[in-house]
N, C-alpha and C positions, 0 to 999 in steps of 0.2 A: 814759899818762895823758892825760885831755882833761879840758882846762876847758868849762864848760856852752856857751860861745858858738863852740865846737869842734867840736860833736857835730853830725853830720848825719843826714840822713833816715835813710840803710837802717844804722845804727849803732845799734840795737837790742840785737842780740846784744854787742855790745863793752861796753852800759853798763848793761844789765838795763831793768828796768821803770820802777825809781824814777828812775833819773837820765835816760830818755830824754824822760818825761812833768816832770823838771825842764828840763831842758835847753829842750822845746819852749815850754812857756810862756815860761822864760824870755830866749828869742829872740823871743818874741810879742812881749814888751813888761811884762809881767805883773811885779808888786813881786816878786821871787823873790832870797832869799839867794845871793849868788854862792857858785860851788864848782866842784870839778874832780871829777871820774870817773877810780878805779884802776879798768883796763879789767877785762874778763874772759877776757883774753890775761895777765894779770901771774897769775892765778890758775891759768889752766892751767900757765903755765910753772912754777909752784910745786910742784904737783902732780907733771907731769911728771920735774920734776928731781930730786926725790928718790923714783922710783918708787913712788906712789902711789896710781895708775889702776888696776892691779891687784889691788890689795891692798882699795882701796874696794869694788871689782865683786866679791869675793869673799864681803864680808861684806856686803853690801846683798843678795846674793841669798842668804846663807845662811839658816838655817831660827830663827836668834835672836832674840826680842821684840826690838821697836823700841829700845828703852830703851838695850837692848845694843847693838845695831848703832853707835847717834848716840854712845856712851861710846866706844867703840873706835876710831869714823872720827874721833874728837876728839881723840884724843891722837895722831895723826900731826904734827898743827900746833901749831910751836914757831917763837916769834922768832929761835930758833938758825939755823934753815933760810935764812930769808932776806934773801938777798944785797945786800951789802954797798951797791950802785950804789943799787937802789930806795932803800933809807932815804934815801940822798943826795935822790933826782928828789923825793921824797915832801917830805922838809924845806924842800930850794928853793921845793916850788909852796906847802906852807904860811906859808913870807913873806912871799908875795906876798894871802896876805888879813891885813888891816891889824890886826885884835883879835888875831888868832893862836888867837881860842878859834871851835871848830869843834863840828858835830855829824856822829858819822861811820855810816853807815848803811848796812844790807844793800842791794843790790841785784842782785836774780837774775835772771836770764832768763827765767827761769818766777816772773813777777810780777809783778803790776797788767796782766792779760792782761785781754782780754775773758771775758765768765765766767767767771773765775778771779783772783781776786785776790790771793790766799794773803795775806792781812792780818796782820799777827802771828804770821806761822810762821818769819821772821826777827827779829835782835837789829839795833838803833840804840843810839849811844851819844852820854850828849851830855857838853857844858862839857869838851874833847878838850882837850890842849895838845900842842905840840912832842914836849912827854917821855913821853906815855904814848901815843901816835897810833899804831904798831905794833901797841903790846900789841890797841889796838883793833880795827884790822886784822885781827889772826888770829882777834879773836874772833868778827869777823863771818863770815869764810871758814869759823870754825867752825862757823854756824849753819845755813848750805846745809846740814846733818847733823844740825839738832834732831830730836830725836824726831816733834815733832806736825809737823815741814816732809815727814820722810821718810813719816808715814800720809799728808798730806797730797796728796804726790805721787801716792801707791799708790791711792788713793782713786780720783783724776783719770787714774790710768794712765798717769803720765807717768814714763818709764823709764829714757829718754836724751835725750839734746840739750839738756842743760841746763848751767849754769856762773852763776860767783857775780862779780857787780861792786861796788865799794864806791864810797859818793858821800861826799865827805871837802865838806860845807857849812858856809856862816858863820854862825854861832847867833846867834839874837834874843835878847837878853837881855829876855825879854816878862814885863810886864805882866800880859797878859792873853791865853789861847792859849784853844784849843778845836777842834772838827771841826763842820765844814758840810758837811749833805749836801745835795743841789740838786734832790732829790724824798725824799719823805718813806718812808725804808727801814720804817718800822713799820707804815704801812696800804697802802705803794704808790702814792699820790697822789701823781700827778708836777707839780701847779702847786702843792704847799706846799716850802717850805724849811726844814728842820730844823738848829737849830743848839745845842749844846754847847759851854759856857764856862764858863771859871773862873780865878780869879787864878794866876798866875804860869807857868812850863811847863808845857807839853803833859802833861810826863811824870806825874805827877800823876791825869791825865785819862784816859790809854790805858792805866794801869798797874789802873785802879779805883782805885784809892787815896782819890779825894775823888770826890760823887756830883757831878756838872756844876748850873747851870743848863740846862733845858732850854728852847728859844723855838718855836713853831710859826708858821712866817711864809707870810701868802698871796704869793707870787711876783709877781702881777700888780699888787697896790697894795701890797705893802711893807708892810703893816698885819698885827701880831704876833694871830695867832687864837689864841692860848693861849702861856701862861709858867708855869713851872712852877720856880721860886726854892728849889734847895737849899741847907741847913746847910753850908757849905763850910769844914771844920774846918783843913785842911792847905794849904799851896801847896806847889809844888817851885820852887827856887831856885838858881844858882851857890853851889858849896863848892869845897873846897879837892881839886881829883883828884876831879871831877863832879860830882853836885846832891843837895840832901838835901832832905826834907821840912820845912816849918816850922810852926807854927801862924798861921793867920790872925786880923789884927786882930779884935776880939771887935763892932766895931759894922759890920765887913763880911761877919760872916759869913752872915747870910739877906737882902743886901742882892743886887741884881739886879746882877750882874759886867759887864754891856753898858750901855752907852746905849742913848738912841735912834741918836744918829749914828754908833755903832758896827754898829748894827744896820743902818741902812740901808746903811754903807757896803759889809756884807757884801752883804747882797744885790744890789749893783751887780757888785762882782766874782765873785761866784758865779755871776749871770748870763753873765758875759764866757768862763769858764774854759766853761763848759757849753757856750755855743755853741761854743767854739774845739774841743772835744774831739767834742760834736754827741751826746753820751750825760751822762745822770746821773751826776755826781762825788761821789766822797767827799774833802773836804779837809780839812786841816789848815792854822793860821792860827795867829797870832802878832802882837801890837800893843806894839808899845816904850814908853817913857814918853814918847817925844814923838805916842803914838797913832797913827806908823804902822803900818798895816797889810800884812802880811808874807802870803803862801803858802808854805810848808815843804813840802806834799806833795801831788796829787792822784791818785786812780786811780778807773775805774769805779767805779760800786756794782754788786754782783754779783748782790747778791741780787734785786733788784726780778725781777716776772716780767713779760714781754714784751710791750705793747697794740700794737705798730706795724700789726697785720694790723686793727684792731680798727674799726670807725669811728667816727669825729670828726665829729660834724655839731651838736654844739655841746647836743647832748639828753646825758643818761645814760643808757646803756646797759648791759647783764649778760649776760654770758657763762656759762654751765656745763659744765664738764669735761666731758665722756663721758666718757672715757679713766675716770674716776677714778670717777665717780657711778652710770652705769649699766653701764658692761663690766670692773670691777672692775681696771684696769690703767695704774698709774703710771706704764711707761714710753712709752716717745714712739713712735709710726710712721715705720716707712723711710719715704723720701719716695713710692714707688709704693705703698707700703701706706697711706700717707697717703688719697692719691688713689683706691685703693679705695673706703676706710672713709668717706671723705666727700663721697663719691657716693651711697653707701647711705642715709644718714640720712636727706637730703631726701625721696629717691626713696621708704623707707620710710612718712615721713611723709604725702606726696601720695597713695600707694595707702592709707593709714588715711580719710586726710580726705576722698580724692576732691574737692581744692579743685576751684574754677574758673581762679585765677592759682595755681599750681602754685608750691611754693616751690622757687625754683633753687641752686644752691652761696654762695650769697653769705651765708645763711642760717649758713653753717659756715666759721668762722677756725682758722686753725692759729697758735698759740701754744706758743712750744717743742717742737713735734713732736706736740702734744696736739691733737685737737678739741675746741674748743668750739664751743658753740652758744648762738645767741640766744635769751634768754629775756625778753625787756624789755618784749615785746607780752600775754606773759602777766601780768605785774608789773604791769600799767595795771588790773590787777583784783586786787585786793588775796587776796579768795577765791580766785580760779585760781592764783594762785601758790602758798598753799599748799595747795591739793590736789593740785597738780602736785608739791609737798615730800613728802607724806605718801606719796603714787603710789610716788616711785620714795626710801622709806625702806626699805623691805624688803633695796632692793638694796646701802644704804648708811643708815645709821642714823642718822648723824649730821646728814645732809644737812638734815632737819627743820626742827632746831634753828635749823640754820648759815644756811638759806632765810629763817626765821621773825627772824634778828639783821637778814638785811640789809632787809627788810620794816618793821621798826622802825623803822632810821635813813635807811632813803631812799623806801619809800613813798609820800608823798606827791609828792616827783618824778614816780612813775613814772605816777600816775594823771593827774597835772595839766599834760605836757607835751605832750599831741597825740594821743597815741598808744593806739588803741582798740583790746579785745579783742575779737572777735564768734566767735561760738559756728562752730563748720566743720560744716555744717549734712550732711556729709556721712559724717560719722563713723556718723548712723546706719545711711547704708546699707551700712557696713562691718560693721557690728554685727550688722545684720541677715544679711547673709555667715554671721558667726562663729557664730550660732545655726543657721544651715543645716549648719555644718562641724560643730558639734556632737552635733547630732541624729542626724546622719551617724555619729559615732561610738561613739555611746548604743548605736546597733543592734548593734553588734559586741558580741558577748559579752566577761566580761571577760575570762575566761580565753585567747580570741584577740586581746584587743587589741594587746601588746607584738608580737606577731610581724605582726600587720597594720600595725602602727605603723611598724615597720622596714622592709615590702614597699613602703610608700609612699615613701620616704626611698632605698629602693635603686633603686628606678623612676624618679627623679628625676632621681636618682645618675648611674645606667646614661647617659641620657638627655644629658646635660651632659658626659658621657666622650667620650659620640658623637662630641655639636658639635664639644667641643674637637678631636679628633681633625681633623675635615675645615676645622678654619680656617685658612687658604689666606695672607690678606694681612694686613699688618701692623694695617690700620686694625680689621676684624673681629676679630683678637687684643684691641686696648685696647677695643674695644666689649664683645668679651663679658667683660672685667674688671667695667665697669658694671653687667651684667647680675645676673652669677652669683650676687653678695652679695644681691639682691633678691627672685632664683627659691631662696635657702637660707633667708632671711626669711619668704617664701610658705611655704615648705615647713615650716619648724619651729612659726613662732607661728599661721598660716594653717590649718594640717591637723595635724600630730604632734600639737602641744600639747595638741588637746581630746581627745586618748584617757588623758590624766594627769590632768586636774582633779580627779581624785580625793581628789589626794596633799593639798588643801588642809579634807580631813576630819577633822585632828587634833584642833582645836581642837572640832568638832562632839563628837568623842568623848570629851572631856576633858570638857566640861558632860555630857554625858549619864548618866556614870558617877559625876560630883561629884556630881549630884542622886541619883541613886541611893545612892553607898554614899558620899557624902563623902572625905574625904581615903584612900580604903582601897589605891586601886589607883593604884601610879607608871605612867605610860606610858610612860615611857621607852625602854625594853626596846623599846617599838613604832618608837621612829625609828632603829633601829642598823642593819645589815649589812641592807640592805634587798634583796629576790630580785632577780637579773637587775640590780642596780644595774651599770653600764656603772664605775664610779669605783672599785666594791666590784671586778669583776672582773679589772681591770687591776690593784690592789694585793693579790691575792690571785695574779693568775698572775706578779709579780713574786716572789713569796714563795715559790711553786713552783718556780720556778727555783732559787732562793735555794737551796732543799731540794736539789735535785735536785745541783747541780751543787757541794754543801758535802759531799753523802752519796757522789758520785764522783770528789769530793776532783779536779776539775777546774776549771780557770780559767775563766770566763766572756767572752767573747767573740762581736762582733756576726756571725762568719762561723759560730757554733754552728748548727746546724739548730732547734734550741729557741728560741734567741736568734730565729732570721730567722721563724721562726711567729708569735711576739711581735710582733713590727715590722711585719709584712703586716697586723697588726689594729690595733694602737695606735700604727703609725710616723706617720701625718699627723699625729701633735699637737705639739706641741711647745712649749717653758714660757714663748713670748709668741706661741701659736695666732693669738692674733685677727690677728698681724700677718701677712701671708702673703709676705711681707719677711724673715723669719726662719726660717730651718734647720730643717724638722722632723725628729726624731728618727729616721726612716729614711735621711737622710741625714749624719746625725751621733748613731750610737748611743752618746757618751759617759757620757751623763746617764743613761741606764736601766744601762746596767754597773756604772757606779757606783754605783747604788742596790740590784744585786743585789750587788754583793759589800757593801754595805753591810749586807746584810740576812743574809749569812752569816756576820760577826762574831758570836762567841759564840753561834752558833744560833740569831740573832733572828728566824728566819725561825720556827719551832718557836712562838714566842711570839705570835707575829702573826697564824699562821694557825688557831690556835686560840683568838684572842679574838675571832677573826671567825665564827669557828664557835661557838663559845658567843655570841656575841651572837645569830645567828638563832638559834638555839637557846631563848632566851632570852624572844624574841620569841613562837613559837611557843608556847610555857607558858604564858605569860603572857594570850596569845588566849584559850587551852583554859582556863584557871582563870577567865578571864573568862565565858568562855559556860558554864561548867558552872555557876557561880556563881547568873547571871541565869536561867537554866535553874528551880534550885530555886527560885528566890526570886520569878521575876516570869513562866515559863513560857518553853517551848522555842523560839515566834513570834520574842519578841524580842528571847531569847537568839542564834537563828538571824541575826537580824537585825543585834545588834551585832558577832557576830562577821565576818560578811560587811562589812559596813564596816569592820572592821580590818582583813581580806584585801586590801581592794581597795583602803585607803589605802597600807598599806604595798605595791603592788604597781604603783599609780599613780606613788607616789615613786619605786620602782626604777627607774621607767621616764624619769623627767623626764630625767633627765642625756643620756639618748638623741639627742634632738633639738638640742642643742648638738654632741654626736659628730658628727652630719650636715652642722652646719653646718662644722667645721673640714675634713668632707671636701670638700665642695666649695669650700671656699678652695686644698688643696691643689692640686684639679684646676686652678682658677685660677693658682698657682705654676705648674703645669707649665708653664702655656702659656707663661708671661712667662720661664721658665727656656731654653725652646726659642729664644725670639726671642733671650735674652743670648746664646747659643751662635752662632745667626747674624750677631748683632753684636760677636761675639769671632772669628771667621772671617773677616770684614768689614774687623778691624783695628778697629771701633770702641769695644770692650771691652778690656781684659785678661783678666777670665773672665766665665762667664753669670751668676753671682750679682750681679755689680755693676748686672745692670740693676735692682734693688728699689733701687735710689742715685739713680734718674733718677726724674723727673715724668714725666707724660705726656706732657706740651708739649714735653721735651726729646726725649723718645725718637722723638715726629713729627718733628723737624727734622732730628737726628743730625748736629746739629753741636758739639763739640769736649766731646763726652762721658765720657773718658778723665780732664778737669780737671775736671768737673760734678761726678763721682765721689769722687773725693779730696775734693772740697772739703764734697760733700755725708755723707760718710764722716766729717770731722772733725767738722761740727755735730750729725751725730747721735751721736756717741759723748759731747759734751762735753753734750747733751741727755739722755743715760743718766743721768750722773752728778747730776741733779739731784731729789732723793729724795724733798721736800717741793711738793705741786705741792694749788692752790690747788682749791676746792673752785667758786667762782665768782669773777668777777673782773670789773669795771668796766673801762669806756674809760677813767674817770680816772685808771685803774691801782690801785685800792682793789683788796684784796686779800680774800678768805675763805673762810680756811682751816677751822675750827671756829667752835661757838658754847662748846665746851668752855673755860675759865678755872681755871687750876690753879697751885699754889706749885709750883715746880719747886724748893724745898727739902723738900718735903711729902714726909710716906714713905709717904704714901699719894697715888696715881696715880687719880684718878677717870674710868672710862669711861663706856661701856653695856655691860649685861651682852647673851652674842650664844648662847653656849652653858653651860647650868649644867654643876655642881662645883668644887670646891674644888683647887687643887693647890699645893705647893710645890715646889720645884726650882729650877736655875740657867737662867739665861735663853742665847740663842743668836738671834744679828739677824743671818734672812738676807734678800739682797736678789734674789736670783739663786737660785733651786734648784741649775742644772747649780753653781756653786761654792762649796754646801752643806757644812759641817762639823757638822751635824748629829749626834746622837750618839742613845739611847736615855734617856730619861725628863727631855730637857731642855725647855723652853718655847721654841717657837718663836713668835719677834717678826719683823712684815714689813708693811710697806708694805698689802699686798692680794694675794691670790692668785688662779689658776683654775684649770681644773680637770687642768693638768697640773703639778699641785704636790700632787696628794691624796697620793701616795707617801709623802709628807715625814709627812703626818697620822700614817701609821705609827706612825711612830718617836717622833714631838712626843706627850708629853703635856699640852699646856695652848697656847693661841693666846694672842696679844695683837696686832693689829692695827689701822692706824690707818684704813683704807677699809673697808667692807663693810656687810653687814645679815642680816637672818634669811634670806634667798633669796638672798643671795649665795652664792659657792661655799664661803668658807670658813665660813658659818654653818652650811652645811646638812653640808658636812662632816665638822665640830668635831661636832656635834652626833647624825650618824651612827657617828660612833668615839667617843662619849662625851667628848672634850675638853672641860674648863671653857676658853671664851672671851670675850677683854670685847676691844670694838670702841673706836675714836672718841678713842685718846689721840693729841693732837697731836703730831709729833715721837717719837712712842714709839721709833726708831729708833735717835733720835740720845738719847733721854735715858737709854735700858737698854744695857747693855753687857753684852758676851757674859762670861759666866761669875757673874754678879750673882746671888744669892740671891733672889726675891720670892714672894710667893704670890697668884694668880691666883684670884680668885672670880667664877666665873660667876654667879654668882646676883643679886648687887650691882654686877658691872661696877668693881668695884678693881683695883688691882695694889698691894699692899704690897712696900715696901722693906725686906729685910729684914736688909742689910748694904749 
């Protein structure tokens, strides 16, 4: 055991999270209830001694819902077990605090970590006496084992290295308790303070039991920007063997729970705990009836998302995801993929604009592993903003909206601080470019354009195999990293692109037919199983296999000769392509194996390849009845003529997805190269293997000093960056946050999106975040974050999308929409509010999701 003035720096591990961040303040100096720490040695020995390390590890990795696992690892712990001495050491150090009444509290290892707080995934107990302080004991050892602590963990991937400490502290008998956060968790603004209070304990307040007052306070003058005075019906109070609820006096109940000098007084100390820790806290407070004010608990806030890369020059500023808005992908970049990715963007931009001051990397922040990009020079024109919303809504739908919220409340900032847009006078000779490339491609017939389109893209190819091949020294390796993303952006939006403009004929066809015969003809049928679709191809030769290898009732496996033909055409991709940081499936065939034997389940292969086949099919009919149609009614010219346009849209579409296939090829080529250098700096002794160089920067990798630690260290931030699901849409220097302009009852059984692909569906829902650890099943709804285009497999099997990134031109719109899938985009958190097996029904047409249990 250690009392709080006992515990030293690297004693972490011995007292968990809560009692090291007690302990530290209250060495600082800080009001802090005295108490002592049972280490996380008294827990192991408990553990140990009645062999139950074994027995835990058994049932933690077995195959039983959570629920079960935390009931079974719970009943190991009995007051009987332990030993006699401890009661003794434990009883001694509680005489020695003077009330004898204590509050006894979890404290893990794994908790109040940076990014990870695990808040409530642990029990606290309060108003403790002599006589029942055991009982409490075991109940918190018991909690290391709750149910939402063990998803918890699973979630965050933490598997081992953890253990459980308890802080046995002296209880305020408060007045008046509540939680201060010291930037505000609900918009991200890190110079406001948010504060929650209410009569009597805490417990009341974290349990929900009573709604708090809430205060919104400017940090810098102390002056409350908003109060918001709840009905506060209940307090919680000392009883007899803990605390009960009571009702509150009837002329306090919508009276404001703070003073002023309560409030200021917080805000003095909240200032104090903040610098001490040097990050935003979340704390817990307590005031006695003599109105001192007490700290009980602080830890990070976990949630805020990240400005420190961002810049401060005293303006407002806006940032915009890429990541999330225009490349359709939540998760973070390795740090060399980082560096890639945001090299290209500038360099993109400078060859559109053809500036004169060239914009350099400073233009692009990394914010949790994401890029953003400044958008704030465009914001000073209220119009360019949102046409720059509108621009890139295709690719994400909501963005619009979400552009158009923060244009309301801070527009007039952006126009009246300095800061000028002027037109990049250069763009038009880019334009004028794009119309040469065009015209360029007009001449091609259509019928040769797909294969001239590909000869382009292999010559490029061929070309950059070359280079790679004869680059020599270290520094010409990270150069042509810079390069390659720029010569695959030439290539695909520069020249591929304009032999597919075609594809954006649907809607020409859609009036032309409405005029004509009104509501007669669905076109539908015209965006499915499009020819030569590269997305249609690779889910159809998975399907084949499926067949192939269900009908010779053989195993599937990447060393098949079938399997390795697969891989030589579709291995460079892989289910976060864009990062060239990540494993492509020729190097790790787990994820296509498992989606052929997926697809050999009950002969789903049979199903699949014949709704693929009937949808061209379908298409094809639907041409011919059209032109046979216009033929009789309006003559063969422009009968001829609308069926040529339906030819050549749907043949344009096939083709779109092409020019992205290119570009993930020349990222792979890119891989090679930086795979070749890890292998020299794993020979070298400066690696452990060649993959760990996607862990290093470029600035690291130039120096090659103590890269082996860079690794690790860089390895834990991006894995604990994975795990972060919800990632903001744009986001302020002030740390203002936004996410959506969506506003929704999250008790509502109905889920309002935008609709992204029509039809109707009902089924059980399935949230995945990951394809390769997909439990996808046939006819359930898949719910996800956002996809690309090595997730189309999954389309398969999903009958209905729900997604909370994307747009009509994103992948999963054009996908959902090509397999007939009803899709609705733009629910905030849809991840976290659908649970896998949940009944709803999915309308694409409205953009809902009903709840339908």
């Amino acid at each position: 055991m250690k009392w709080f003035n006992e515990i030293e720096e690297g004693d972490f591990n011995l007292v968990g999270g809560k009692g090291y961040n007690l302990s530290k303040m209250y060495n600082f100096g800080l009001k802090i209830p005295n108490g002592f720490v049972i280490t996380s040695e008294t827990y192991e020995h408990y553990v140990n001694s009645i062999g139950l390390k074994e027995k835990i590890n058994d049932i933690v990795n077995s195959s039983q819902p959570s629920f079960e696992k935390s009931e079974a690892i719970k009943n190991f712990f009995a007051e009987q077990f332990i030993e006699n001495e401890l009661k003794e050491q434990i009883s001694m150090n509680l005489k020695k605090i003077s009330s004898g009444v204590v509050a006894v509290r979890s404290s893990s290892t794994v908790e109040d970590l940076p990014g990870m707080s695990f808040a409530g995934q642990y029990n606290s107990y309060l108003n403790v006496t002599n006589k029942d302080i055991i009982e409490k004991i075991i109940l918190c050892w018991q909690s290391l084992w709750n149910e939402r602590a063990i998803e918890y963990r699973m979630k965050n991937n933490i598997t081992s290295d953890f253990s459980h400490a308890v802080v046995i502290q002296e209880m305020v008998n408060a007045k008046l308790s509540g939680i201060i956060f010291t930037s505000n968790p609900l918009t991200g603004v890190r110079n406001e303070l948010l504060i929650n209070s209410s009569y009597g304990l805490g417990e009341a307040i974290v349990s929900g039991e009573v709604n708090p007052d809430q205060y919104t306070v400017d940090k810098k003058s102390g002056e409350v920007i908003k109060q918001e005075i709840a009905s506060k019906e209940i307090l919680s109070k000392y009883a007899e063997g803990g605390i009960q609820n009571v009702p509150v006096e009837i002329n306090k109940t919508k009276v404001s729970s703070l003073e002023d000098y309560h409030i200021q007084k917080i805000v003095n100390e909240a200032e104090k705990i903040q610098n001490y820790f040097a990050k935003p806290q979340d704390i817990e407070f307590a005031i006695n009836d003599s109105n001192e004010f007490f700290i009980v608990q602080s830890r990070d806030i976990t949630s805020l998302f990240p400005i420190e890369h961002f810049e401060q020059d005293g303006k407002i500023r806006a940032y915009l995801c890429v990541n999330t808005v225009m490349l359709g992908m939540k998760e973070p970049f390795t740090p060399l993929g980082f560096d890639m990715f945001s090299h290209t963007l500038p360099a993109i931009i400078n060859i559109m604009s053809s500036r004169k001051k060239p914009i350099d990397q400073e233009f692009v922040k990394n914010a949790d592993g994401r890029i953003f990009a400044e958008i704030t020079y465009l914001l000073s024109k209220k119009w360019i903003g949102k046409q720059f919303s509108k621009a890139f809504s295709g690719n994400d739908l909501p963005f619009e909206e979400t552009m158009n919220r923060l244009i309301k409340q801070h527009g007039k900032q952006f126009v009246s601080q300095g800061i000028k847009f002027k037109i990049p006078w250069g763009v038009f000779k880019y334009a004028l470019t794009s119309v040469k490339n065009l015209r360029e491609a007009k001449k091609v017939p259509v019928t040769n354009r797909y294969e001239h389109m590909k000869a382009i893209g292999e010559a490029v190819i061929q070309e950059h195999r070359i280079k790679a091949m004869n680059l020599k020294k270290l520094e010409e390796k990270l150069e042509f990293l810079k390069t390659v993303m720029v010569e695959a952006f030439i290539l695909s939006v520069s020249k591929q692109a304009w032999y597919c403009t075609e594809y954006m004929n649907l809607t020409k066809i859609e009036k032309k037919l409405k005029k004509m015969y009104g509501n007669r003809f669905d076109v539908t049928p015209l965006t499915k199983s499009f020819p030569g679709c590269i997305s249609v191809e690779l889910g159809m030769s998975l399907n084949k296999l499926a067949k192939y290898f269900g009908e010779q009732q053989i195993e599937p496996t990447n060393h098949h000769p079938k399997v390795k033909d697969l891989l030589n055409k579709f291995g460079h991709r892989s289910t976060l392509e864009l990062d060239f940081g990540v494993k492509r499936w020729s190097e790790d065939p787990e994820y296509i194996i498992n989606l052929i034997k997926s697809y050999m389940v009950d002969q789903m292969y049979e199903r699949n390849i014949a709704e693929i086949e009937e949808n061209a099919k379908k298409a094809d009919l639907l041409i011919e009845e059209i032109y046979q149609t216009i033929k009789v009614d309006k003559g063969e010219r422009k009968a001829n003529m609308m069926r040529t346009l339906m030819i050549n849209y749907r043949t344009a579409a096939g083709m779109r997805e092409y020019p992205k296939f290119d570009i993930i090829r020349m990222m792979t080529i890119a891989r090679g190269v930086m795979l070749n250098v890890g292998e020299e700096f794993q020979k070298d002794g400066l690696l452990e293997e060649p993959q760990d160089i996607f862990y290093l920067r470029v600035n690291d990798i130039k120096q090659k000093q103590n890269l082996k630690q860079i690794v690790i260290e860089n390895k834990e931030t991006y894995h604990k960056q994975l795990s972060r699901t919800n990632i903001p849409r744009i986001v302020l220097n002030t740390g203002e946050t936004y996410y959506s302009a969506l506003k929704f009852d999250p008790n509502s059984k109905v889920l309002q999106g935008m609709p992204l692909s029509a039809g109707i569906y009902e089924g059980k829902v399935r949230v995945v975040f990951d394809p390769k650890n997909s439990k996808l099943i046939e006819g359930e709804i898949l719910v996800t974050e956002s996809t690309n285009p090595a997730w189309t497999p999954l389309f398969i099997t999903a009958k209905g999308l729900i997604m909370e990134y994307g747009g009509p031109v994103s992948h999963g719109g054009i996908v959902a929409r090509e397999y007939g899938i009803p899709a609705v985009v733009g629910i905030p958190s849809a991840t976290n509010i659908l649970k896998d097996g949940q009944l709803v029904r999915v309308n694409g047409e409205t953009g809902t999701v009903e709840l339908l249990e």
